[in-house]
C-alpha positions in Angstrom: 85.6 92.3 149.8 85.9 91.5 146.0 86.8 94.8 144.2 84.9 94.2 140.3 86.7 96.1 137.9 84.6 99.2 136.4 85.4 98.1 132.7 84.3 94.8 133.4 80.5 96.3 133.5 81.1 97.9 130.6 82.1 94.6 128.7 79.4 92.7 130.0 76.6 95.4 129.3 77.5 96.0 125.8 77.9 92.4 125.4 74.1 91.7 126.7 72.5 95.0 124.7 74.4 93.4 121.3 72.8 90.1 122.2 69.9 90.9 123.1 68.6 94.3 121.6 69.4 93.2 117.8 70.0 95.7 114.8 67.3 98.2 113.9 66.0 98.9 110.2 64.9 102.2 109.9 61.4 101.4 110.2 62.1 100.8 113.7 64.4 102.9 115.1 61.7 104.4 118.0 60.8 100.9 119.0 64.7 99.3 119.3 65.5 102.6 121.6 62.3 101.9 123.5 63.6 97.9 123.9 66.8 98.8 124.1 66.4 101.0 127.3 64.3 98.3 128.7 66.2 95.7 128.9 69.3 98.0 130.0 67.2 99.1 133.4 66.9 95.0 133.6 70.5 94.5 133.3 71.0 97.1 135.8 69.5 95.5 138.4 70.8 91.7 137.5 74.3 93.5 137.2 73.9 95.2 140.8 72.7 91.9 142.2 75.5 90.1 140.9 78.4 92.5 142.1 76.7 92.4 145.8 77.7 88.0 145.5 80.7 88.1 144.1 81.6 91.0 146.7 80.2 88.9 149.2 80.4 85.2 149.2 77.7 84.3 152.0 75.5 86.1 149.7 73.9 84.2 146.2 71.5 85.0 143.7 67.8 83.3 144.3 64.5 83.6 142.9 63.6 86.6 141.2 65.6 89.4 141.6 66.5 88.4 145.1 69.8 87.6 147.1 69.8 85.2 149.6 72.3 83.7 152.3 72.4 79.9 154.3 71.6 81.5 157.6 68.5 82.9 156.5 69.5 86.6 155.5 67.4 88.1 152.1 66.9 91.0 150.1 65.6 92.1 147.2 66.9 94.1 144.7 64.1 96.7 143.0 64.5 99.7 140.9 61.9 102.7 141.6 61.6 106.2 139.6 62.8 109.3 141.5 62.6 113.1 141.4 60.1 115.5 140.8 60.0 114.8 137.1 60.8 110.9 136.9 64.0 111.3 135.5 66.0 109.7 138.2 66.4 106.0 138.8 66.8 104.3 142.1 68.4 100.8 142.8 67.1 99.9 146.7 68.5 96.7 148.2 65.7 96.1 150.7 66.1 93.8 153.6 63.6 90.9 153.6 64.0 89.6 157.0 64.0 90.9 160.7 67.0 92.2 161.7 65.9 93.7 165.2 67.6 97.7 165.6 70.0 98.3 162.6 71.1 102.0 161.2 69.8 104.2 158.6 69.8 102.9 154.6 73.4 103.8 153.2 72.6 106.4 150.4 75.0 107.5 147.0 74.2 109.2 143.9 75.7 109.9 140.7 75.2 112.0 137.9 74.5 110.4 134.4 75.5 112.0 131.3 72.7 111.9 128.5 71.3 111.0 125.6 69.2 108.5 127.6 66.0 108.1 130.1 67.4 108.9 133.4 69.8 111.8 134.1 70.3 110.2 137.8 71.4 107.2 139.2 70.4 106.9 143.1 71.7 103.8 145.3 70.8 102.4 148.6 71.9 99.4 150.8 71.4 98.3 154.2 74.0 99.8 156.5 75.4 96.0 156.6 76.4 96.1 153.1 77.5 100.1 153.3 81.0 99.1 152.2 79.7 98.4 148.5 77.3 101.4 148.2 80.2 103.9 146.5 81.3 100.5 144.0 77.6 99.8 143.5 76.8 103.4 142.0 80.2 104.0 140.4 79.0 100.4 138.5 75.5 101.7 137.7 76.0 105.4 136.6 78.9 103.8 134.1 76.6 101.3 133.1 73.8 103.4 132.1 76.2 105.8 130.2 78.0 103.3 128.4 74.5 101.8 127.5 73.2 104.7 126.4 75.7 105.3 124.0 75.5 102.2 122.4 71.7 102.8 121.5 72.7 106.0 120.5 75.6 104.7 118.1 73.8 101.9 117.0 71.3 104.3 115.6 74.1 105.9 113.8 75.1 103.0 112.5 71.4 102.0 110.9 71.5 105.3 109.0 75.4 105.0 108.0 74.7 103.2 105.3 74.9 104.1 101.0 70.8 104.2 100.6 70.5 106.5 103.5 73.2 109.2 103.4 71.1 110.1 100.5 71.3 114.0 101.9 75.1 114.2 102.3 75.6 116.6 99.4 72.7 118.5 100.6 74.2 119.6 104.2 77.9 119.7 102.9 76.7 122.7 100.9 74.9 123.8 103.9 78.3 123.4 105.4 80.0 125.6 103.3 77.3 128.1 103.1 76.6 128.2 106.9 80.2 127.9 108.5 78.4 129.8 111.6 77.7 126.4 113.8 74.5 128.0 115.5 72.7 128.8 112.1 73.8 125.2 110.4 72.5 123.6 113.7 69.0 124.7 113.0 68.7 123.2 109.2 66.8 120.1 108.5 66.2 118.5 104.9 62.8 117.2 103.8 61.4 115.6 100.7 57.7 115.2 99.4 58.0 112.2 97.0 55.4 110.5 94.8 53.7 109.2 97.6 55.8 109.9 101.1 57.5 112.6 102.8 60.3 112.4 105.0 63.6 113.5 106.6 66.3 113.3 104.5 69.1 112.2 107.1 72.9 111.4 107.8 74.8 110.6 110.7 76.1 114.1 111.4 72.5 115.2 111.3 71.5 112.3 113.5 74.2 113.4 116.0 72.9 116.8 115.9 69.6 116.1 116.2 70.0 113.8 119.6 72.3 116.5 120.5 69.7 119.4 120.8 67.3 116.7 122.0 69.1 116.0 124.9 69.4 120.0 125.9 65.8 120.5 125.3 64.4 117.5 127.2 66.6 117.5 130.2 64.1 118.1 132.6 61.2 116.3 131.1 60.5 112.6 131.9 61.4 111.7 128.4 64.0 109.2 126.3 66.3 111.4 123.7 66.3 108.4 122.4 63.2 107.0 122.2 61.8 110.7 120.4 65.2 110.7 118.0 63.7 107.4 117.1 60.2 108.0 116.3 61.8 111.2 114.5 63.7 109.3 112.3 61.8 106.2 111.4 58.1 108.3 110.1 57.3 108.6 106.7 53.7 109.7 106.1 51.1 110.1 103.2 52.4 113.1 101.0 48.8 114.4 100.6 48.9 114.5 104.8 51.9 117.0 104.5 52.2 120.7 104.9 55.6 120.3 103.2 53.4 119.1 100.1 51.5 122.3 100.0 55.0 125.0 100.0 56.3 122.6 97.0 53.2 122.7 95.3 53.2 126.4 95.4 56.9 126.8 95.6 56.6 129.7 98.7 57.4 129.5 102.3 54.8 128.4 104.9 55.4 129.5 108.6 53.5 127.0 110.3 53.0 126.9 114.6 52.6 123.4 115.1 50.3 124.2 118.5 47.3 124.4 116.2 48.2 121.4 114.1 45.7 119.0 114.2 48.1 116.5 115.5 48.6 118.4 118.4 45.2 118.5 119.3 45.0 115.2 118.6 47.5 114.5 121.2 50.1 113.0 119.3 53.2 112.5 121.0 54.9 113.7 117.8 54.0 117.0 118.5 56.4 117.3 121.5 59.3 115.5 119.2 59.0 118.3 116.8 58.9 120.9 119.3 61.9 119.3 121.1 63.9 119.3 118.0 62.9 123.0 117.2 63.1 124.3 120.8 59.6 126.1 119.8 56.4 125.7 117.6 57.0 128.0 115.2 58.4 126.2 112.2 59.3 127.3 108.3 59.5 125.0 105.3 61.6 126.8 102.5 61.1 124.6 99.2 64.4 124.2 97.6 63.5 121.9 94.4 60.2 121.2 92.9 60.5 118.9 90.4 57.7 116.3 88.6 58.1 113.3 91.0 59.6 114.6 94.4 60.6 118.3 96.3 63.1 118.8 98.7 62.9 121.3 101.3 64.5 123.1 104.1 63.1 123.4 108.0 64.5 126.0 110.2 62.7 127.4 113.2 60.7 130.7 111.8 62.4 134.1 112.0 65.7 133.0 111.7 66.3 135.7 109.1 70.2 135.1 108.2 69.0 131.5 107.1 66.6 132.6 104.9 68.6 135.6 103.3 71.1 132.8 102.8 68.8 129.9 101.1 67.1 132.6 98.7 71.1 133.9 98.0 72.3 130.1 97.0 68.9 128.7 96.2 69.8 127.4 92.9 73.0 125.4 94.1 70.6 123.9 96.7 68.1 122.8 93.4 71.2 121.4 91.5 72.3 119.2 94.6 68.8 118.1 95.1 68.2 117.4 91.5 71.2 115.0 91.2 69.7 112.8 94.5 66.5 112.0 92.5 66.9 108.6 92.2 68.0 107.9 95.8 65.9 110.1 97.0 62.8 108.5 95.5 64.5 104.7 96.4 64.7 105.9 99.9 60.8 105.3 101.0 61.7 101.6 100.3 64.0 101.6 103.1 61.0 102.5 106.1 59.5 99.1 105.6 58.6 96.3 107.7 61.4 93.7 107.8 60.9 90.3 107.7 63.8 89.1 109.5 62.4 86.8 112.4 65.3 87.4 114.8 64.1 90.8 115.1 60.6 90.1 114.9 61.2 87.9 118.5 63.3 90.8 120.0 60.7 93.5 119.2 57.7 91.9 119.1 54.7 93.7 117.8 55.6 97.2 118.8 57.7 97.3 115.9 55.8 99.4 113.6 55.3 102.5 115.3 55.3 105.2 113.1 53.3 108.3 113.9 50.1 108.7 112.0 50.3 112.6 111.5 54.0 114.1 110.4 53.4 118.0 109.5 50.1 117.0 109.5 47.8 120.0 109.9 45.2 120.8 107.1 46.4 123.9 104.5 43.8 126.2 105.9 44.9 125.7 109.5 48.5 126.5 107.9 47.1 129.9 106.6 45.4 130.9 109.6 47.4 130.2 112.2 49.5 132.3 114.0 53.0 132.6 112.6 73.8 126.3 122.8 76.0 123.8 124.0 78.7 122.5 121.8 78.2 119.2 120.4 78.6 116.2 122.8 80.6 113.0 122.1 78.6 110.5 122.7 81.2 107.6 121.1 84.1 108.3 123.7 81.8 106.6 126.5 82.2 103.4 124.4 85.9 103.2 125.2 87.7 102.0 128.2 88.6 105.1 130.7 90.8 105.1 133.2 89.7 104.9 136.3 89.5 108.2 138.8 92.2 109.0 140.6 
């Protein structure tokens, strides 16, 4: 038996996603996480089917996903969701011919580190091939991981850019006002501008963000991904926005987003935002009002120090947000459609999915409703590791 190399899976799977998956705008960013994880399950299975020929030469690929031999021996590779909440993934190689009295299915399992769909990786082979079921799921957790981190690095890299770090002075002060890691966790920067409202965002934050996603949805049948995404990439109507109403007035609103209308609606957004927040009980603290845009800041509500400390520094907030006016009203440009026909072919019309209600409850349901882990390192999966001893 052929013993494949772990790091040559991860060349060839982060070889096929930078093929294949393209370069998201920000528009986009929930629909290239939603492709992207696609067509890594896909891989998955054409990478297990290839490792079980190379590993053994009576065996070839034939049609479909299936693996056939010259005396008549086939299977079929399949993948199946497991567990009692989905968030397992199981790669069966399932005998397609009559073998007469043969042992029980070879089982293994491995653990897979987040940000990404499946926390579990489950493989089984025919007791004939049981020498490759320990390579086989050694292949596929590492596979999935080093996947995953690419989507989750690629997103980085869409908002590592000059028009969007448009918030970096904004959470440097927070930096330097909230050294305490488990207050400046819970700070998010918003703007209402002449038209849209939206996250003001940089890589750190974006980090973060898929960080506490990833602790709060662990055993939900949900993408990190896919909901860091759609969190990023939605820019709505300011007249839509809660966050328009506390500029307007310059005061805090303590909203619970369970009896925004979006909720009720249904909208999957809802659970993003109460992912992010661990809860639904949300503040927006206005920070500058001035004639064309407002920047605020969203924490979850009663975290007391963090408000003592934005009313204490309040006006060295206003001066940094003053000073981003111009990027900050450029910025809407950048959640636009592109035009670019390579991507248009790899993402086809789910695209433009941005969520139609962002804060979204009326001002009267605002007034009368009812008021950690360290940071993971998602880049170190990117480069080679030795193997274990």
């Amino acid at each position: 038996m052929s013993e494949i190399p772990l790091e040559d899976t991860r060349t060839a799977v982060l070889a096929f996603l930078r093929k294949t998956a393209g370069q998201p705008s920000l528009h986009d960013l929930s629909a290239f996480a939603t492709r992207s994880e696609e067509f890594l399950l896909a891989f998955l299975v054409e990478r297990i089917r290839g490792i079980i020929c190379l590993c053994e030469p009576s065996l070839a690929p034939s049609a479909g996903s299936e693996i056939a031999s010259s005396d008549g021996r086939r299977y079929l590779v399949a993948k199946v969701e497991r567990g009692p909440n989905l968030t397992a993934v199981e790669i069966s190689v399932i005998p397609l011919f009559h073998r007469g009295t043969t042992g029980r299915p070879i089982g293994r399992s491995r653990k897979v580190d987040p940000p990404g769909r499946y926390r579990r990786v489950e493989l089984t082979v025919p007791v004939e091939l049981r020498n490759l079921a320990t390579l086989l799921a050694d292949h596929a957790r590492l596979l999935l991981e080093a996947g995953y981190t690419w989507i989750a690095e690629t997103i980085v890299a869409a908002i590592d850019t000059g028009e969007v770090r448009i918030a970096e002075g904004l959470y440097q002060l927070a930096r330097e006002l909230f050294p305490e890691e488990e207050l400046r966790e819970q700070i998010w920067f918003a703007t209402v501008g002449p038209v849209y409202g939206f996250r003001l965002i940089t890589p750190s934050v974006v980090r973060k963000s898929l960080g506490i996603m990833a602790r709060h949805a662990v055993v939900d049948p949900v993408s990190p991904l896919d909901l860091l995404g759609e969190l990023l990439s939605t820019r709505l109507p300011r007249n839509l926005l809660l966050m328009n109403s506390a500029v307007r007035h310059d005061q805090p609103i303590d909203v619970d987003l369970s009896t925004a209308g979006y909720t009720r609606a249904g909208s999957r957004y809802a659970y993003v935002l109460t992912t992010l927040y661990g809860g639904t009980s949300l503040t927006m603290y206005p920070l500058y009002r001035g004639p064309e845009f407002g920047v605020l800041a969203l924490f979850p509500t009663g975290m007391t120090s963090i408000r003592g400390r934005l009313e204490q520094h309040r006006e060295a907030f206003e001066e940094r947000a003053r000073a981003l006016g111009r990027e900050i009203l450029e910025a809407a440009n950048l959640f636009e459609a592109t035009s670019d026909p390579s991507l248009a072919q790899t993402g086809g019309s789910a695209f433009v999915r941005n969520v139609a209600m962002l804060l979204a409850a009326s001002v009267d349901e605002a007034r009368n409703s009812a008021p950690q882990a360290p940071k993971p390192s998602w880049l170190r999966r990117l480069r080679p590791q030795r193997p274990a001893s």
